[in-house]
N, C-alpha and C positions, 0 to 999 in steps of 0.2 A: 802461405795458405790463404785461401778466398772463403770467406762467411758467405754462405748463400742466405740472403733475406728474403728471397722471394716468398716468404709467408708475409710478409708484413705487409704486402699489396693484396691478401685474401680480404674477402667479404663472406659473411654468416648468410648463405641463400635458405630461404624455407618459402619453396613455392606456397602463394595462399590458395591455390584451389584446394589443397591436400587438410582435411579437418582432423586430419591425425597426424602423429608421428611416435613412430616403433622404435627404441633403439636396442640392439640385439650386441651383447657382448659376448664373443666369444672366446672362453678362455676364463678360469675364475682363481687363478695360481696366482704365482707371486705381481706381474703384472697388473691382470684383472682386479684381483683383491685389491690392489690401491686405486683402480683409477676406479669401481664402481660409486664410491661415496660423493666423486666429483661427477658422476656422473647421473645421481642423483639431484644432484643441487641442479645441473647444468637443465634437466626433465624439468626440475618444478620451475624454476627462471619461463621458460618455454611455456610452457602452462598457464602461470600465473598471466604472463604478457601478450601472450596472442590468442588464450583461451580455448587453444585446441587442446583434444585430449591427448596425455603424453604416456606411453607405457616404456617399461625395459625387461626383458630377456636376456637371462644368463644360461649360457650353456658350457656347460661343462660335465665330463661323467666322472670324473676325477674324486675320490673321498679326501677328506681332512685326515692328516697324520701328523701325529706328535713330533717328526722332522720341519712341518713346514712352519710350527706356531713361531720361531723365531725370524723368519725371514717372509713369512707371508701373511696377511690380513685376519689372521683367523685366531681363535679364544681354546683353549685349553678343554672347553665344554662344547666345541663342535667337532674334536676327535671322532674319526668316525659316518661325521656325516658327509653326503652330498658336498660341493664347494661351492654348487650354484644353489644348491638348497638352503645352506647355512647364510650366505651371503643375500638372497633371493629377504628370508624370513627378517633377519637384521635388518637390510634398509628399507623396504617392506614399511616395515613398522618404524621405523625412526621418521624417514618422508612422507607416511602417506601415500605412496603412488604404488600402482600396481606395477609388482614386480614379476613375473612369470622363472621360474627354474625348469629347466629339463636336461634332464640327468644321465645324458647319451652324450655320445659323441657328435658335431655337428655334421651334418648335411642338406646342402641344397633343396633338399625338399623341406626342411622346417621350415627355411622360410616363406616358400608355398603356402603353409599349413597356415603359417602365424598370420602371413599377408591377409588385411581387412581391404575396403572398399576405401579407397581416398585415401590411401595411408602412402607416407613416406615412411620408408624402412634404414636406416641408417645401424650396417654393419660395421661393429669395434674387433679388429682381429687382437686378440692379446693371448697369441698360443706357442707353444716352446719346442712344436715339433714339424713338419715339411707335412707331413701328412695333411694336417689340420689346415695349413697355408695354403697347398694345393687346393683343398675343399673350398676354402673361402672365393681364392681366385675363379675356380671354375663357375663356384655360384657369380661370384661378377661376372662372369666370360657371357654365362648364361644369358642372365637380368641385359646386361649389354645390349649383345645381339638381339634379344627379343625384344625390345626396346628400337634396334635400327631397322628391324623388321617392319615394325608398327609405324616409324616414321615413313619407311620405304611405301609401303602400302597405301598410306593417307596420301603421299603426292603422286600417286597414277594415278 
């Protein structure tokens, strides 16, 4: 069996012309619910250090049930709620940083919606169904192409 390390030659890129950065997670279940709190830490690191402004976005439409309190990130008192809501209001207010929830399922146009001026947008997929994954993919397929379009265009 071969360890692929080729992560350990990555570098952390944050273009600076970009005064923002968006990170949008999608997925607030058993996955999501653990990585948001590090992914809070990860926004204010960013913030603190190169002073742009950092927000995050959870999406999920998913409610809290008394099945998931044991295997997923959630409180006995968020039964019931939202998962990007409950999670969205909790780190919210533990960090400091604006957290955004919306309470649908995701697609391609919220990120449209969400997209500011000078923002770098950094989609976390964390979702447990093909459906959701397709979405994601497309919206990259998308962002992509419009993106080689835009190179295409500048060098005629």
């Amino acid at each position: 069996m071969t360890i692929d390390l080729s992560f350990a030659n990555s570098v952390p890129i944050i273009p600076a012309q970009n005064t923002q950065i968006q990170f949008v997670l999608v997925g607030a279940g058993g996955t999501g619910s653990c990585i948001i709190r590090e992914l809070c830490k990860v926004a204010c690191q960013i913030q603190s250090v190169t002073k742009k402004q950092v927000s995050v976005c959870i999406v999920d439409f998913d409610t809290v049930e008394e099945r998931n309190i044991p295997r997923q990130i959630f409180l006995p008192e968020e039964i019931g709620m939202n998962k990007a809501a409950a999670l969205a209001i909790r780190y919210s207010s533990a960090f400091g940083i604006s957290i955004k929830a919306i309470e649908k399922p995701f697609d391609c146009q919220m990120v449209d919606k969400l997209k500011q001026w000078n923002t770098l947008t950094v989609i976390i997929g964390c979702v447990d169904n093909t459906a959701a994954r397709a979405e994601i993919e497309h919206c990259l397929e998308y962002k992509s192409s419009g993106l080689r379009s835009m190179a295409l265009s500048k060098e005629l």
